[in-house]
C-alpha positions as CSV (number, residue, x, y, z in Angstrom):
1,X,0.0,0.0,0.0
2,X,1.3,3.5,-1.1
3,X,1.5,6.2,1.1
4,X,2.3,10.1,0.5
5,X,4.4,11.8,3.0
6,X,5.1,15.7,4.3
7,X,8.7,14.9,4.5
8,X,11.3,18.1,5.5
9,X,14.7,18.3,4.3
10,X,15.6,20.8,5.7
11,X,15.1,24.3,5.9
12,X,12.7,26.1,4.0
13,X,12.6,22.1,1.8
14,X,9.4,20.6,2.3
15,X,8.4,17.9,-0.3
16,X,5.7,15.4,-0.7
17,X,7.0,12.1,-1.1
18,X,5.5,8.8,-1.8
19,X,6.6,5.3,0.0
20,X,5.4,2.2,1.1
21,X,3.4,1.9,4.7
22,X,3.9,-0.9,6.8
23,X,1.6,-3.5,8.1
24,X,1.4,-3.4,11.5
25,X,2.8,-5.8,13.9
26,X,2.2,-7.2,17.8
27,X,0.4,-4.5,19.2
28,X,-0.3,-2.1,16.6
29,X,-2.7,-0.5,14.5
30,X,-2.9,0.7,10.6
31,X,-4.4,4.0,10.3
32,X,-5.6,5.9,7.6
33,X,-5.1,9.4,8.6
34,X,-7.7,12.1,8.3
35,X,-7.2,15.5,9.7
36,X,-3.6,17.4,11.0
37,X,-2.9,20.1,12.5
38,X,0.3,22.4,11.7
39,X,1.7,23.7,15.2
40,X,4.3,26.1,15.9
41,X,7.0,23.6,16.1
42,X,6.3,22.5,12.5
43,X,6.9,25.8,11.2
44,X,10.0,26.4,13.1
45,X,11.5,23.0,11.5
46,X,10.5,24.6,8.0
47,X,11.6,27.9,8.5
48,X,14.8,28.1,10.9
49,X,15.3,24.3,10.6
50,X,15.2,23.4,14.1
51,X,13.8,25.3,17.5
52,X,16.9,26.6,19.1
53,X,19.5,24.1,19.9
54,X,17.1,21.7,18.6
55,X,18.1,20.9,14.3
56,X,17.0,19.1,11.6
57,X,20.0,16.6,11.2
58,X,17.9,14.5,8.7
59,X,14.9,14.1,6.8
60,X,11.4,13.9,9.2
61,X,7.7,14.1,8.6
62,X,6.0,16.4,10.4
63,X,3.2,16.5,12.5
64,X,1.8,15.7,15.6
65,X,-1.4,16.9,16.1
66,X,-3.9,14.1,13.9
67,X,-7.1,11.9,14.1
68,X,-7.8,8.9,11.6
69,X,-9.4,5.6,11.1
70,X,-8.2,1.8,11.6
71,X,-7.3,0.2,8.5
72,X,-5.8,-2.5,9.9
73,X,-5.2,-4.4,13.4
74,X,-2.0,-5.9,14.6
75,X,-2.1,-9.2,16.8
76,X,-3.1,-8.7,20.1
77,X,-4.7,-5.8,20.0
78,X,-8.2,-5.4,21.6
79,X,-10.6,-2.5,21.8
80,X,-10.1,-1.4,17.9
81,X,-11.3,-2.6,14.9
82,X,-11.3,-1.5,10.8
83,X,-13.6,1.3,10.5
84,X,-12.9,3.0,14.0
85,X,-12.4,6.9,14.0
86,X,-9.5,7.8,17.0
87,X,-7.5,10.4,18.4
88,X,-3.5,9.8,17.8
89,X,-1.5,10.4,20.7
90,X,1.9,11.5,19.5
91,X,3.5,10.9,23.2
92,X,4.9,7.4,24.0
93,X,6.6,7.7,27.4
94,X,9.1,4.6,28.3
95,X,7.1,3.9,31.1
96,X,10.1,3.1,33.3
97,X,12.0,5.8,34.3
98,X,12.3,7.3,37.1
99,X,10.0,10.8,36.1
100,X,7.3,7.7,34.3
101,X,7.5,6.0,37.8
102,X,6.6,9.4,39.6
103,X,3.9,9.9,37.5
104,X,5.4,12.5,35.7
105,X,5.6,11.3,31.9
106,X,5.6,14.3,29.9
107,X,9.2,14.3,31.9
108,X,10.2,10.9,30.6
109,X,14.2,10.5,29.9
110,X,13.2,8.1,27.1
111,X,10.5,9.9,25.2
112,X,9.3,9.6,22.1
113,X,7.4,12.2,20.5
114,X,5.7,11.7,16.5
115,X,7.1,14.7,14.6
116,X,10.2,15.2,16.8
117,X,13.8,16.4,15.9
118,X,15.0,16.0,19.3
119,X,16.3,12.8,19.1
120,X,18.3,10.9,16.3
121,X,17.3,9.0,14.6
122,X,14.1,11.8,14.6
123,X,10.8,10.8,15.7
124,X,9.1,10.6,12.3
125,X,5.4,12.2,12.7
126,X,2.0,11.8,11.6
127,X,1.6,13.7,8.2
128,X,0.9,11.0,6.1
129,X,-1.7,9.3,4.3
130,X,-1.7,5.7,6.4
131,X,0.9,5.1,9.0
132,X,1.5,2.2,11.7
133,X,1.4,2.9,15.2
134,X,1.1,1.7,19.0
135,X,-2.8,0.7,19.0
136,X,-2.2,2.1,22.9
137,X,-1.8,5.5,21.5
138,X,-5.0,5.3,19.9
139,X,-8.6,6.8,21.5
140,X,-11.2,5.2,19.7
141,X,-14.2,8.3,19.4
142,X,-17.5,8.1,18.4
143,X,-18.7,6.8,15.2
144,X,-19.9,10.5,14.2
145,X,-17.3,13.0,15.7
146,X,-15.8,15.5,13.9
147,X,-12.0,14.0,13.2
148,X,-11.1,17.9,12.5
149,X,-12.4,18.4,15.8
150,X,-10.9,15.5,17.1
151,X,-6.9,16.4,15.5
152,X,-6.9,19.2,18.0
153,X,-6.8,16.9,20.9
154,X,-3.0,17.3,21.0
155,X,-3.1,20.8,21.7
156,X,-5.7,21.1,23.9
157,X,-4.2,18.1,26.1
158,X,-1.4,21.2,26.7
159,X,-3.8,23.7,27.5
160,X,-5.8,21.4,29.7
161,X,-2.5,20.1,31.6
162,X,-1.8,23.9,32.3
163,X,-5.4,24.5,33.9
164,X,-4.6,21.7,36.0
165,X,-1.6,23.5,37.6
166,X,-3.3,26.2,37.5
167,X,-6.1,24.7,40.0
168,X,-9.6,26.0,40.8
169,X,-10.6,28.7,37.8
170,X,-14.1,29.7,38.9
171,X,-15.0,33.2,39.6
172,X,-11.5,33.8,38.6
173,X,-10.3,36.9,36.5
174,X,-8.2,35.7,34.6
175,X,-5.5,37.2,31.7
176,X,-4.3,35.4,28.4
177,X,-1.7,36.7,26.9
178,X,-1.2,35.6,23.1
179,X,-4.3,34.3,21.2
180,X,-2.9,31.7,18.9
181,X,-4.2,28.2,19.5
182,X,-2.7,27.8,22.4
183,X,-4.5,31.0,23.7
184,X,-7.6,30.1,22.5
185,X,-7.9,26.5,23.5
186,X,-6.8,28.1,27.5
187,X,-9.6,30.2,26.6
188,X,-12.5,27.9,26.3
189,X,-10.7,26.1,29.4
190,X,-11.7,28.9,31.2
191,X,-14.5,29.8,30.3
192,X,-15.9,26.3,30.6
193,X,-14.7,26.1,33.7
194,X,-16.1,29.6,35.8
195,X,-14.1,31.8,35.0
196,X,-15.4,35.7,36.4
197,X,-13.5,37.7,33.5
198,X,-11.4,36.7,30.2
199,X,-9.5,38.9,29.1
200,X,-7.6,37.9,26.1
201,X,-4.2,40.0,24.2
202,X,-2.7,39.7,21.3
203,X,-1.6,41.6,18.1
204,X,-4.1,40.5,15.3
205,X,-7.7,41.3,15.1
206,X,-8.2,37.7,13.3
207,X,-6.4,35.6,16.4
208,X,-9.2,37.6,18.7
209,X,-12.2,37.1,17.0
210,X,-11.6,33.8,17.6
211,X,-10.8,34.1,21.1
212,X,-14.2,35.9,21.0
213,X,-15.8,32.4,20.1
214,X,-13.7,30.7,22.7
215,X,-15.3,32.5,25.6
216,X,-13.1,35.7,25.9
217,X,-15.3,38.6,27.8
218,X,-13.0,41.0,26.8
219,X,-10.3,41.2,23.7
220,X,-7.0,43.4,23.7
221,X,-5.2,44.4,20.7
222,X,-1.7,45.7,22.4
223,X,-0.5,46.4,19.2
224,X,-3.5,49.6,18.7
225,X,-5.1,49.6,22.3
226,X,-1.9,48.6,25.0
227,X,-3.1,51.7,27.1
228,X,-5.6,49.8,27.9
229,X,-4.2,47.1,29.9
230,X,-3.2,50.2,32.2
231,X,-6.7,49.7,34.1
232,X,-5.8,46.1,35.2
233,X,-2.4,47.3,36.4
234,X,-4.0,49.7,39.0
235,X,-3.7,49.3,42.5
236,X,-0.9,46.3,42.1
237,X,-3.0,44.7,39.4
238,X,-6.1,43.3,39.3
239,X,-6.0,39.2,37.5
240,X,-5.8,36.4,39.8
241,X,-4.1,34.4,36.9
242,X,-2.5,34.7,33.3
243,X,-1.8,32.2,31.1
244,X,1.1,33.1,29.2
245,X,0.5,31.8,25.8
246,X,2.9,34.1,23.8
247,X,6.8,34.1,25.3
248,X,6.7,38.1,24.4
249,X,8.8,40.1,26.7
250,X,6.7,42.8,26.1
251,X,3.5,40.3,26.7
252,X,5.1,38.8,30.1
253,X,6.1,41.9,31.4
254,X,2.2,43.0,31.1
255,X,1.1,39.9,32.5
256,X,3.2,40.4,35.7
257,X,2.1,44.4,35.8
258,X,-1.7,43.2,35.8
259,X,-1.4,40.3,38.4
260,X,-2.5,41.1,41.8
261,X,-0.2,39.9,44.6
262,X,0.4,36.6,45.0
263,X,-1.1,36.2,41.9
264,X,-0.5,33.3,39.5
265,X,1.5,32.9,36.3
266,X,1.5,30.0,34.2
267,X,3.9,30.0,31.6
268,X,2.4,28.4,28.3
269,X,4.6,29.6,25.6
270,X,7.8,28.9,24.9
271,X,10.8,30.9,23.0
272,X,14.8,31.2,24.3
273,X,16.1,33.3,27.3
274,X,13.4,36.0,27.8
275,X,14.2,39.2,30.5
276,X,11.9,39.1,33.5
277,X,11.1,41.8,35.7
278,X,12.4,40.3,39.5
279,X,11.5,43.3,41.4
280,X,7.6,42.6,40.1
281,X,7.3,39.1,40.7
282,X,9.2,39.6,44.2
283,X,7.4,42.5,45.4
284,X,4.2,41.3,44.7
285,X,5.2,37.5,45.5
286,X,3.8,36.2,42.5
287,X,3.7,32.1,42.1
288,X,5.1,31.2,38.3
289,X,4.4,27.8,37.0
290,X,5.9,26.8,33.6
291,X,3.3,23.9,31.9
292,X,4.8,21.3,29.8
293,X,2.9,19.0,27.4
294,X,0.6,16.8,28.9
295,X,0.2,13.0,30.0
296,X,-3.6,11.7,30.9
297,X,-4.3,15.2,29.7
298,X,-4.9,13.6,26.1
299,X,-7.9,11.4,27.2
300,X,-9.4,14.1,28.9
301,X,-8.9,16.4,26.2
302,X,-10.5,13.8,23.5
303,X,-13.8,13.7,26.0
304,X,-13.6,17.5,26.4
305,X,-14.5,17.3,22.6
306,X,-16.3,14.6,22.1
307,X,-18.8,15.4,25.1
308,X,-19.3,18.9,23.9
309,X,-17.6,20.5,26.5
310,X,-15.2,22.6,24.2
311,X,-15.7,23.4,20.7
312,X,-12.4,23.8,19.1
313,X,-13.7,24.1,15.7
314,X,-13.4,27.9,15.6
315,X,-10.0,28.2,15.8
316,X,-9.6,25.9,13.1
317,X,-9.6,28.7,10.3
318,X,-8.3,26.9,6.8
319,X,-8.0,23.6,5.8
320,X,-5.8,22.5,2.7
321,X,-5.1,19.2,1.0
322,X,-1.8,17.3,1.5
323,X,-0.7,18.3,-1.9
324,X,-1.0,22.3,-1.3
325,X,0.9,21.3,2.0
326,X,3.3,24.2,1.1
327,X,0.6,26.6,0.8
328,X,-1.0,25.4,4.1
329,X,2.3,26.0,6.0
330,X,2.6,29.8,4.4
331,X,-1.1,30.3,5.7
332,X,-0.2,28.7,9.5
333,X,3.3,31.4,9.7
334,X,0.5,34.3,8.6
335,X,-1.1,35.2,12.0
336,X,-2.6,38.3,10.5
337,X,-5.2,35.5,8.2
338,X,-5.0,32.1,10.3
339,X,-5.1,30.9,14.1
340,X,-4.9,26.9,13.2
341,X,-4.5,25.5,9.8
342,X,-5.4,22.1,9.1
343,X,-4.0,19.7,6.2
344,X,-6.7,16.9,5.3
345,X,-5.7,13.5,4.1
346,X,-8.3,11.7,2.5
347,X,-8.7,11.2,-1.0
C-alpha cells in the first residue's frame, strides 16, 4: 500500500514524497489518517530548521497533532477494529523511568514524541496518508465525531494540563496573553470552567475574533489599544491568573504588571532566554508555573470534545489538501489571516 508523505529536508525544503506503509505488527494498529494540525513547532522546522538548539539533522515528517481511522489491526490488539475513527497520541513515554514511575511522563528521559527532531534518529510524525502505530496511542471516538475536531486533541491536552496546575478557575479573572491556538484552546478552558473575566491579548484582530468564540469577555489588541491594559495594572493589578501563551517580553512583562499579589503565572509559551522583571514578581510574590505538554491530559482532552464540552472548531480557520501542503504552512506562519491550519488526508 502506497503512502504520500510531508517529509522536511531541511530548511525552507518541504516535499511530498511517496513510499510504502507498513503493516502493523504485535500490538499495533494501521491507520488511515484524516485530519492534522500544523503547530508552531512545524513551522520552526520549515523555517529556521530546528527550534533553538534543537536541528533538523535528517529528513522527518512532520506532524503531531492528527485523528484517523483503523485500517488494519496488529495481533493482540483489543478494543479497535477496521472502520474505527481515533485520536493519535503522539507521546509514547518509556514507562520506566524514574520521572514515568513518579507519575510524571511528559518528563520521561526516554521519550518519544511523533514529529520530533529531538532525538536521532528523529521521531518521524504523523503527516501522512496511512501510518502504523502503538494501538495504545490510539482513543477510539464516536462513530460521528468531527475527526477535524478530534486532530486538535493534542493541543488542547497542553492547554488542559496547564489549567490543571493552575487549580480551581471559577469566579477567577483571569489574563491570556497571546491568542494563537494555544491561547484560545486556554480560553475555552476557562470559560468552561467559571471563570469571572477573560480577558484575552494579542496583536491580530483575526487571532481575537476567535478568542471571542472561545469564551473571551473581553479582547485586547496591544499592538493599537496597549493603554488599555493600564486599568488592570491599577492598584498592584487586578488578575488572579494569566496564562502566558505568547513568550513576548513585552507580553510577560504586562502579564506580571496586571497580576495582583500573589497572583499566578503560568507559563504556556515557549521561545529562548526571555528578560523578566524580578523586582515585580518579588514584590508582589507572584507564584510562576511553567506547563509542559501533557500525559492523561490527552484522554481528557478527547472527552472535552467529544462530550461537547469545548468546541475547538473555531480556531480551526483553513483547511488544505496534503498536496498544497506548502501553501498550508505559508497560511499557519500568517497570523494576521489564520489561528490553526489544518491539512486533510483523504482522497
Amino acid at each position: 500500500m502506497k503512502t504520500r508523505v510531508c517529509r522536511l529536508y531541511g530548511q525552507d525544503d518541504l516535499r511530498i514524497d511517496t513510499e510504502t506503509a507498513a503493516e502493523p505488527g504485535a500490538g499495533q494498529v494501521l491507520l488511515a489518517v484524516a485530519a492534522g494540525g500544523i503547530c508552531g513547532s512545524d513551522m520552526h522546522y520549515l523555517s529556521e530548521g530546528g527550534i533553538g538548539t534543537i536541528r533538523v539533522r535528517e529528513p522527518i515528517i512532520l506532524g503531531h497533532e492528527a485523528s484517523g481511522r483503523v485500517l488494519a489491526v496488529g495481533t493482540g490488539v483489543t478494543g479497535l477494529a477496521e472502520g474505527d475513527p481515533v485520536a493519535i497520541n503522539p507521546s509514547r513515554p518509556c514507562g520506566n523511568c524514574r520521572f514515568c514511575a513518579a507519575g510524571l511522563q511528559m518528563h520521561c528521559l526516554n521519550m518519544r514524541f511523533n514529529g520530533s527532531a529531538m532525538r536521532l534518529p528523529h521521531e518521524q510524525g504523523l503527516f501522512r496518508d496511512r501510518l502504523v502505530v502503538d494501538a495504545a496511542q490510539c482513543i477510539k471516538v464516536p462513530s460521528d465525531a468531527d475527526l477535524g475536531a478530534i486532530a486538535c486533541a493534542e493541543p488542547l491536552a497542553v492547554c488542559q494540563h496547564a489549567a490543571r496546575l493552575a487549580g480551581d478557575i471559577a469566579g477567577k479573572r483571569v489574563l491570556i496573553t497571546g491568542a494563537g491556538p494555544i491561547g484560545a484552546l486556554c480560553t475555552a478552558i476557562a470559560a468552561q470552567r467559571g471563570a469571572s473575566e477573560i480577558v484575552v491579548t494579542d496583536l491580530q484582530d483575526v487571532a481575537l475574533e476567535v478568542a471571542v468564540q472561545m469564551g473571551a469577555t473581553r479582547c485586547i489588541n496591544v499592538r493599537r489599544d496597549g493603554a488599555a491594559m493600564a486599568e488592570y495594572e491599577a492598584d498592584k493589578g487586578q488578575f488572579d491568573l494569566v496564562f502566558e501563551c505568547s513568550a513576548a517580553e513585552p507580553a510577560i512583562r504586562s502579564a506580571i504588571a496586571s497580576l495582583r499579589p500573589r497572583g499566578m503565572l503560568i507559563q504556556v509559551g515557549v521561545a529562548g532566554d526571555t528578560p523578566m522583571p524580578l523586582n515585580a514578581l518579588v514584590a508582589k510574590e507572584l507564584r510562576v508555573q511553567g506547563s509542559f505538554r501533557f500525559n492523561e491530559e490527552f484522554g481528557q482532552a478527547v472527552e472535552a470534545i467529544t462530550g461537547g464540552l469545548i468546541d475547538v472548531l473555531p480556531m480551526i480557520t483553513q483547511r488544505f489538501p496534503l498536496e498544497q501542503a506548502s501553501e498550508a504552512f505559508v497560511t499557519a506562519a500568517d497570523r494576521s489571516r489564520s489561528v490553526k491550519v489544518h491539512l486533510n488526508f483523504h482522497r
